[in-house]
C-alpha positions, -999 to +999 in steps of 0.1 A: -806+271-443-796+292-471-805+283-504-776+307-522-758+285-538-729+315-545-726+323-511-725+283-494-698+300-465-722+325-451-738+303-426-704+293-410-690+320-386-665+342-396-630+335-375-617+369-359-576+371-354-571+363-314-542+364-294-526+331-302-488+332-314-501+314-350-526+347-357-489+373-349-477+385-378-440+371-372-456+335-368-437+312-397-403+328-395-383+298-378-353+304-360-321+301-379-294+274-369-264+292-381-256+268-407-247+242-387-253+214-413-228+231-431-199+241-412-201+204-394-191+179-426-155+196-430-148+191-388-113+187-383-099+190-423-074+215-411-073+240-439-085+212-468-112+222-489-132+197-504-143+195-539-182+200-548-181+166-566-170+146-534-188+118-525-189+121-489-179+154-472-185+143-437-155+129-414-150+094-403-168+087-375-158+050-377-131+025-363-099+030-386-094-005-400-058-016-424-077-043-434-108-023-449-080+003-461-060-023-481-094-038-496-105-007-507-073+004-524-070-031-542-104-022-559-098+011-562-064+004-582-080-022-602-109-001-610-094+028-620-063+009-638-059+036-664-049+064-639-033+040-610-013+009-629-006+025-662+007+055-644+027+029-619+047+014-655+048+051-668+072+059-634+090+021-638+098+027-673+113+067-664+130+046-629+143+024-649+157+051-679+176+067-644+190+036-636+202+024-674+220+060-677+237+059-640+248+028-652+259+041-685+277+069-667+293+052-639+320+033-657+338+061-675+365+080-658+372+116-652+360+148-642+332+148-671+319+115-656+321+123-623+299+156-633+278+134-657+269+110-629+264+139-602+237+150-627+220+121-635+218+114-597+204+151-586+180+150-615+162+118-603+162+125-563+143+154-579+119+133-600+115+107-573+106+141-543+080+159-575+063+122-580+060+114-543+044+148-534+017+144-563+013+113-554+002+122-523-021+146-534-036+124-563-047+093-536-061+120-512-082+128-543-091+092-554-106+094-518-129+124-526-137+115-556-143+080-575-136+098-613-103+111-605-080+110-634-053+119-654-062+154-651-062+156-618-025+153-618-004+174-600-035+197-593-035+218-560-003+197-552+008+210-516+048+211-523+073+226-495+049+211-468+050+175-468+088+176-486+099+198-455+091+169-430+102+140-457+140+160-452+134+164-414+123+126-408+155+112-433+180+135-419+170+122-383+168+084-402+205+095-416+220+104-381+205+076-362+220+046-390+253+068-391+257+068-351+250+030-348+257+014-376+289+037-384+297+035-347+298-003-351+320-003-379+347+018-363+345-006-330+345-039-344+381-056-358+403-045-381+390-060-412+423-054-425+451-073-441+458-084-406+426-095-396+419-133-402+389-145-420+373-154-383+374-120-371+361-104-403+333-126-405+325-119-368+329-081-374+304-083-404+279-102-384+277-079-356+275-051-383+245-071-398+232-074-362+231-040-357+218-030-390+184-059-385+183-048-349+176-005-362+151-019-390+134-040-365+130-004-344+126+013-371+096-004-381+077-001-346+082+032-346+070+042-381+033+044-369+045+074-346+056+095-375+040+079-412+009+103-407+025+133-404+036+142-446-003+132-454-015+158-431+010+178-445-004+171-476-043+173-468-036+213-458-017+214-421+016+235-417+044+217-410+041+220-368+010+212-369+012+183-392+040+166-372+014+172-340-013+158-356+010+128-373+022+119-338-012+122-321-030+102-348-001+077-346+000+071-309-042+067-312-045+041-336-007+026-332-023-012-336-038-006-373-008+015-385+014-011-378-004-038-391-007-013-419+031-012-423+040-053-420+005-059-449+021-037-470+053-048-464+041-082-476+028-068-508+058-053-520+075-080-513+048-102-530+055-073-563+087-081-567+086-118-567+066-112-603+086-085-606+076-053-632+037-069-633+036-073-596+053-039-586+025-015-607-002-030-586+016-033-552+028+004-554-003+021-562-022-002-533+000+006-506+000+043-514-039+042-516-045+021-482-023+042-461-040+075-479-074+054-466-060+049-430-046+084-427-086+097-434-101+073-411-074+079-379-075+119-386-113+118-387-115+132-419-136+125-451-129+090-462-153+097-490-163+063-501-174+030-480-144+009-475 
């Protein structure tokens, strides 16, 4: 044995380089994937680019549920009450301003009235169309991203889009109620001075009948096309987004409609306690079917129902 204490390695045999891949110069340089953990979180968002502070940018994997939807948008309205029900009595209180001056307006008489109340009324179609689209965009963002706030208002607000299929879906709403309901009116009795109290009583129930009877259509058919503005509004053009809308719809028909009658309920539930009920209802139904829309288009839903 050697005794040199500042050479102790020299009695161990030096290793020579072989032929083994680990001794090639290139050994250590891994393959690269292409990114795949990157391009695969934004699957299917159609043009939406998430923010860097999003919880969760991977899509919903998951079985859409209205019932986790409407949980989750009760705690996220009552969690972030400053943005969500204090913004719900900031649009009553302006709703309510349109109303008091239509009113104001209405009983006067003449040309300047008539313009007066023409005004008043084009002025809040306008406000309610401008809040509805940032609406939109504001719950898709409480989705991404639990510290949304005020100042995410009307921020990257998609505009012609979504409004584009709001006017195709109410003219088509428009023509259908005019064709029944008008075609009813214009083939029941004379409700005239001639008509007796039987037959005008008769002629408004059937009118009623037929109005109930489109409502009751109407609402098993609004899972077909409620989707299609929020894809509009998470980044699809307007064909696509009507595809998509009726796809998605068709897919998870069952939850969308239970969706429709829960929410239903709590509006109706608002309005019996009125102004206090209204600015939590509204915000909550906007939020859940924001929630569902995620979860039936696959996309980020962000944070655990």
């Amino acid at each position: 044995m050697n005794d040199n204490k500042s050479g102790g390695n020299d009695d161990f045999p030096r290793y020579e380089p072989t032929n083994h891949p680990e001794d090639q110069p290139s050994y250590g340089n891994l393959p690269s994937y292409g990114g795949s953990h990157e391009s695969s979180g934004n699957q299917g968002y159609a043009g939406y680019q998430a923010q860097d502070n999003t919880v969760n940018n991977g899509g919903f994997t998951g079985k859409p549920s209205a019932i986790d939807s409407i949980s989750w948008a009760f705690r996220t309205v009552f969690k972030n009450w400053k943005l969500w029900i204090l913004g719900s009595l900031l649009v009553g209180v302006i709703a309510i301003a349109f109303s008091i001056l239509g009113a104001a307006v209405a009983p006067s008489e003449g040309a300047e009235a008539f313009g007066g109340g023409a005004i008043v009324q084009i002025v809040s179609y306008v406000f309610v169309a401008v809040i509805s689209l940032m609406a939109l965009r504001l719950a898709l963002f409480q989705i991404d991203d639990p510290r949304t706030g005020w100042n995410y208002v009307g921020k990257n607000v998609r505009w012609w889009q979504p409004l584009a299929i709001m006017i195709i879906i109410g003219i088509i709403t428009w023509l259908v109620m005019f064709i029944f309901v008008g075609g009813s009116f214009f083939l029941s009795p004379d409700m005239g001075t001639g008509a007796t109290e039987e037959e005008a009583l008769e002629s408004m129930a059937g009118l009623f009948g037929v109005v109930a009877l489109l409502t009751l259509i109407g609402l098993f058919i609004q899972p077909l096309y409620m989707l299609m503005q929020w894809f509009a509004a998470d980044g699809d053009g307007v064909g696509q987004a009507i595809k998509n809308g009726f796809k998605a719809g068709k897919g998870n028909y069952g939850q969308l409609l239970l969706l429709t009658v829960l929410n239903m309920l709590i509006i109706i539930g608002g309005f019996i306690v009125f102004l206090v009920g209204l600015i939590v209802a509204v915000p909550v139904t906007l939020l859940s079917t924001a929630y569902l829309f995620r979860q039936c288009a696959g996309r980020a839903a962000g944070q655990p129902a």
